[in-house]
Each structure stands twice: as structure tokens, then as C-alpha cells.
N, C-alpha and C positions, 0 to 999 in steps of 0.2 A: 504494500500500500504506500502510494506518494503521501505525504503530507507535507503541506504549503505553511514552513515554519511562519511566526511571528514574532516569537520571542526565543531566547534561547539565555541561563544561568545557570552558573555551578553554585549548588550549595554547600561549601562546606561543613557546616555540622551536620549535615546528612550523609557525606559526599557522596552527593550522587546530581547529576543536570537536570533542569525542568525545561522541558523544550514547550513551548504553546506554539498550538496550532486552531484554527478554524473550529475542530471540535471540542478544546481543550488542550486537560496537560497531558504531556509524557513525563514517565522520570525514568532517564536512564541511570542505573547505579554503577558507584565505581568498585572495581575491587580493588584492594592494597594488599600488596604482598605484604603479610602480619611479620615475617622474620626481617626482613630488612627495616621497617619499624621499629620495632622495638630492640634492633640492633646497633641503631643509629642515638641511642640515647648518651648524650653527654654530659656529665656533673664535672664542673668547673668552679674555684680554682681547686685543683684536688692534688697536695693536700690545702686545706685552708689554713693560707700564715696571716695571723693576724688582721684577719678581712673579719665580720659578720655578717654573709651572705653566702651562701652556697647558692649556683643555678644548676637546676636540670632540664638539661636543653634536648630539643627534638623527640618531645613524648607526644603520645596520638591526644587529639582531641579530647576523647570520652576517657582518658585515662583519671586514676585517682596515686596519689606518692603519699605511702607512712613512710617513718624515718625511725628507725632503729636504732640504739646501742650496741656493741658488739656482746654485750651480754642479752639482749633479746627484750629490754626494754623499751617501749614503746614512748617515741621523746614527741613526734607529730604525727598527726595521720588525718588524710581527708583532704589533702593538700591539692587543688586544682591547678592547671594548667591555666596560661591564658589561651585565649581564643584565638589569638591572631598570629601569635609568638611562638608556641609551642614549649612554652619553658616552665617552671615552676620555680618562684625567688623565693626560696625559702632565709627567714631574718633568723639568726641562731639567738636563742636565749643566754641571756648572760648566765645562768648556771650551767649550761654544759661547758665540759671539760675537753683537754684533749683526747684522743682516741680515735680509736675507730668507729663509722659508723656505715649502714648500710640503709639507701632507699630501696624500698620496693615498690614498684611500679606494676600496677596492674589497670588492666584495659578489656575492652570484648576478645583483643589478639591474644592475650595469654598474661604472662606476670615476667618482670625480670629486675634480679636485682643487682645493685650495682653498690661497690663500697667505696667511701671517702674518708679522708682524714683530716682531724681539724688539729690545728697544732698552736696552744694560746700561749 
């Protein structure tokens, strides 16, 4: 079937296009290879000297980041991305120490974690 576009936009928090036409919409959806995604996840500066911000850069959309202690203590969780950026600025609290920590990242793609080091 020919359809006589009118409009055409990509949604990204959908991702998927909405084409209009004469009878209405289309949506076509995108697929995203989930492994290169959440491969592509960067925590910077790593280790943390003397900064109070860790980023987590190139996480999906719909993703959510807790932040761990390396003993399995729960220091943030629920932490969103932005929408446009892809990163999460997390502000470190003045009671953590140095050490080890680890984000996990979890999404519709699957879960990955990744560790950082803050060094005060």
C-alpha cells in the first residue's frame, strides 16, 4: 500500500517514528541492539580525586542507576537519567568515604554494573 506521507517524527522516548498520513498515524518502531547499549556506559572521572560529582554517561532512556558500596550497601538508588543527555550527575554526599563503589544500571535491555573509585 502507497501512503501519501504528511508528516513524519522520531520519538525518542518511545523510539520509534510516527509517520501521518491521509488516514492517520503509522508508528514504525526502532530496534536497538541492547549489548552495544549498555556497553557503551561510561562513569567518569573514575577514580574521583577530589571532584563531588561522578557522571554516568550513555545509559538508555528508560534506564534506572542505584549506587552501591563495595560492601553491598545501598548509598542511592532510583537515580534517573536525563532525557536529552543520556547521563546521570550523581552529587556525592559528604559522608561517603573513599573506596570502592559500584553503579548498577538497569533498563528493559538487561542490568550492568560498573565500579568507581572515589579517593577524598
Amino acid at each position: 500500500e502507497i501512503i501519501q506521507v504528511q508528516g513524519f517524527e522520531f520519538d525518542p522516548f518511545r523510539r520509534c517514528f510516527w509517520i501521518g498520513g491521509e488516514t492517520g498515524l503509522l508508528k514504525l518502531a526502532v530496534q536497538i541492539d541492547t549489548l552495544s547499549e549498555l556497553d557503551s556506559i561510561l562513569i567518569y572521572p573514575n577514580p574521583v580525586l577530589g571532584n563531588n560529582i561522578v557522571r554516568i554517561k550513555n545509559i538508555p532512556v528508560d534506564s534506572r542507576v542505584d549506587i552501591y558500596a563495595i560492601s553491598g550497601r545501598l548509598i542511592a538508588d532510583n537515580l534517573l537519567p536525563d532525557a536529552v543527555f543520556g547521563e546521570v550527575v550523581w552529587q556525592i554526599p559528604e559522608d561517603i568515604g573513599s573506596g570502592m563503589y559500584f553503579a548498577l544500571v538497569k533498563s528493559d535491555y538487561g542490568k550492568r554494573v560498573c565500579k568507581f573509585a572515589i579517593v577524598k
